[in-house]
C-alpha positions in Angstrom: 11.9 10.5 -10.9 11.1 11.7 -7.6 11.1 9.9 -4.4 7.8 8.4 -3.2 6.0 9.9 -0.3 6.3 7.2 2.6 3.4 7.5 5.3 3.3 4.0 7.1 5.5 0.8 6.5 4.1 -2.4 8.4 6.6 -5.2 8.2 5.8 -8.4 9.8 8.7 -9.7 11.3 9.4 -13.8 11.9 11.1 -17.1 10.6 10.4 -18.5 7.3 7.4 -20.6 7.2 6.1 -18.9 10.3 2.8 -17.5 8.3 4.3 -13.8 7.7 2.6 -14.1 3.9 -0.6 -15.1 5.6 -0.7 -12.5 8.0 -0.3 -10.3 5.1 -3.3 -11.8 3.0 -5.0 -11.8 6.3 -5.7 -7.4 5.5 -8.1 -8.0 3.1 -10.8 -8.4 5.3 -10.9 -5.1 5.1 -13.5 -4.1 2.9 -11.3 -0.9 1.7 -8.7 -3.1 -0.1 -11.2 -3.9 -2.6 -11.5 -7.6 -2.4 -15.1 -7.7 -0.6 -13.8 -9.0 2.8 -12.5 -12.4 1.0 -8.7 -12.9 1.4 -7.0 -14.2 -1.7 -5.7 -17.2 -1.5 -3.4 -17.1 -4.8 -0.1 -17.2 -5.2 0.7 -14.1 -6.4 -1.3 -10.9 -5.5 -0.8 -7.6 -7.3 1.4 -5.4 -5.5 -0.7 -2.2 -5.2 -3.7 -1.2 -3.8 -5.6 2.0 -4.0 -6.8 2.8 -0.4 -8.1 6.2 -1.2 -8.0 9.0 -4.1 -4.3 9.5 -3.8 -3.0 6.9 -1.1 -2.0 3.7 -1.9 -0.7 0.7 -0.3 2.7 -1.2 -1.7 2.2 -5.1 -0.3 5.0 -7.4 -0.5 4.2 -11.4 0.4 7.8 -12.3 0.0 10.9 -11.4 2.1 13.9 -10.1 0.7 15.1 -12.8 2.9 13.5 -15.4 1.1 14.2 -13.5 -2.9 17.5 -13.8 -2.0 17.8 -10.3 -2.4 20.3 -7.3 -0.8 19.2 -4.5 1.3 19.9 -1.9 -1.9 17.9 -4.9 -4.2 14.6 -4.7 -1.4 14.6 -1.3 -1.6 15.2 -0.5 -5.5 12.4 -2.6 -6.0 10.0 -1.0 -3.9 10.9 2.6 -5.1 11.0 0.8 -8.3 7.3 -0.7 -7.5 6.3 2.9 -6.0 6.8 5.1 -8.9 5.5 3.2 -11.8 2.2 3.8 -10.2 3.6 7.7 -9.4 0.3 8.9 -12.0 -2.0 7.8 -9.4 -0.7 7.7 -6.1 0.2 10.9 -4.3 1.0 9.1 -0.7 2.8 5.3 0.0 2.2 2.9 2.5 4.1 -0.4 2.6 3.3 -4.0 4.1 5.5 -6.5 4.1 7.4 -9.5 5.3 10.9 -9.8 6.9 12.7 -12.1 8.8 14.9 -11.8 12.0 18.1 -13.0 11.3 20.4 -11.9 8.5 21.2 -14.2 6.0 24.6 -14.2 2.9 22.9 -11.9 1.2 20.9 -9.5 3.5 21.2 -8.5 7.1 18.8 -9.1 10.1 15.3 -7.4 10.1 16.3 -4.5 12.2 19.1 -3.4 9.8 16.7 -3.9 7.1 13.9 -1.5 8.1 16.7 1.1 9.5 17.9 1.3 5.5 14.2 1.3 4.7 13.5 4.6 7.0 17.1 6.1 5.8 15.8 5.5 1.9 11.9 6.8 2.3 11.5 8.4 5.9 8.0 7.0 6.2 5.8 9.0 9.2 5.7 5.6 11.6 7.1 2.2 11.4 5.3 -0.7 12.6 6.8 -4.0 13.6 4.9 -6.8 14.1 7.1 -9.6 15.3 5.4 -12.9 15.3 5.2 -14.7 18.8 3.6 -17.4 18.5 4.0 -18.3 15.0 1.5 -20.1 13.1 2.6 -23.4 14.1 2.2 -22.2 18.3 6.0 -21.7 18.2 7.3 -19.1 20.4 10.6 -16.9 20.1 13.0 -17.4 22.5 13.2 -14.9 25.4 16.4 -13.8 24.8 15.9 -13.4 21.2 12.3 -11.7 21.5 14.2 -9.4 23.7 17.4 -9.1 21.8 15.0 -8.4 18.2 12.9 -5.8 20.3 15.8 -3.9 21.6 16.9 -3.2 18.3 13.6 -1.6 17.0 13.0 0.0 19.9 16.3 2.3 18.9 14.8 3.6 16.1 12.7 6.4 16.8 9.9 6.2 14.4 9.8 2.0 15.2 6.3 1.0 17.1 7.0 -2.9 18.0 4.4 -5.5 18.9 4.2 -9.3 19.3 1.0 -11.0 17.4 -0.2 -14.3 17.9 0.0 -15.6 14.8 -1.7 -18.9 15.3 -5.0 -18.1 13.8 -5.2 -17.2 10.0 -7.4 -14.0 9.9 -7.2 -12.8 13.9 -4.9 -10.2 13.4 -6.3 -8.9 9.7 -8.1 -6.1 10.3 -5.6 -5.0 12.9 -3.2 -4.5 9.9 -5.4 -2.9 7.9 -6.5 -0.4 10.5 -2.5 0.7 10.6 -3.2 2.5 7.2 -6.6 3.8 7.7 -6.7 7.4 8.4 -9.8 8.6 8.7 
């Protein structure tokens, strides 16, 4: 098979249980993601969504952190993901959550979305690195400065912080990332 087309990749960067899923959900108050403005609030959302004729967006709520998954896992499963739906969509875009630090299994966030623009050379990266988290919690300097660093090196990384203390705030926000009219 060949490899997807990769336009955008979000990835929404924080601890576990910071509200990186729910940040996520929080998109589909866009009207375009087909859910009439209402976010879903079950546990398991499909995984792709048509956001035009030929785009379509590849969301992730869980962390290869949190799967317990490898780097080479994450991303076999999203090409995996990506072209089983290859009849219909022409052009990628990928949401999806990560956390900072590397764990047995997988490295830190920045290593992880550097082997993620190695493997599908999306057109822009965006990080969104949760500070506060939902619970008012903020990073450390030194680590909020240490994590930003390390995207800003990559040359197709964007980096932000989002407040991630209200639910739906930062929704549209996301969604607007992958709207390109």
């Amino acid at each position: 098979m060949t490899k997807p087309y990769m336009e955008r990749a979000l990835f929404i960067v924080g601890d576990q249980n910071t509200g990186k899923s729910t940040q996520l959900r929080s998109m589909f108050l866009d009207w375009r993601l087909g859910k009439g403005g209402v976010v879903p609030t079950a546990r398991n959302v499909q995984n792709a969504y048509a956001i035009s004729n030929e785009r379509w967006l590849y969301l992730r709520l869980t962390s290869p952190h949190e799967a317990g998954e490898t780097t080479n896992q994450f991303l076999n499963k999203c090409a995996a993901t990506m072209q089983s739906n290859g009849s219909l969509a022409r052009r990628w875009n990928f949401a999806g959550p990560l956390q900072p630090t590397g764990t047995g299994r997988i490295p830190a966030a920045p290593d992880v979305v550097e082997a993620f623009a190695k493997r599908f050379a999306p057109e822009r990266i965006r990080v969104a690195i949760l500070n506060p988290d939902r619970h008012g919690d903020w990073m450390s300097q030194a680590d909020l400065l240490a994590i930003t660093a390390a995207f800003r090196n990559m040359p197709s990384a964007e980096v932000v912080a989002v407040d991630a203390t209200s639910r739906t705030a930062n929704g549209l926000m996301y969604a607007d990332f992958f709207d390109f009219t």
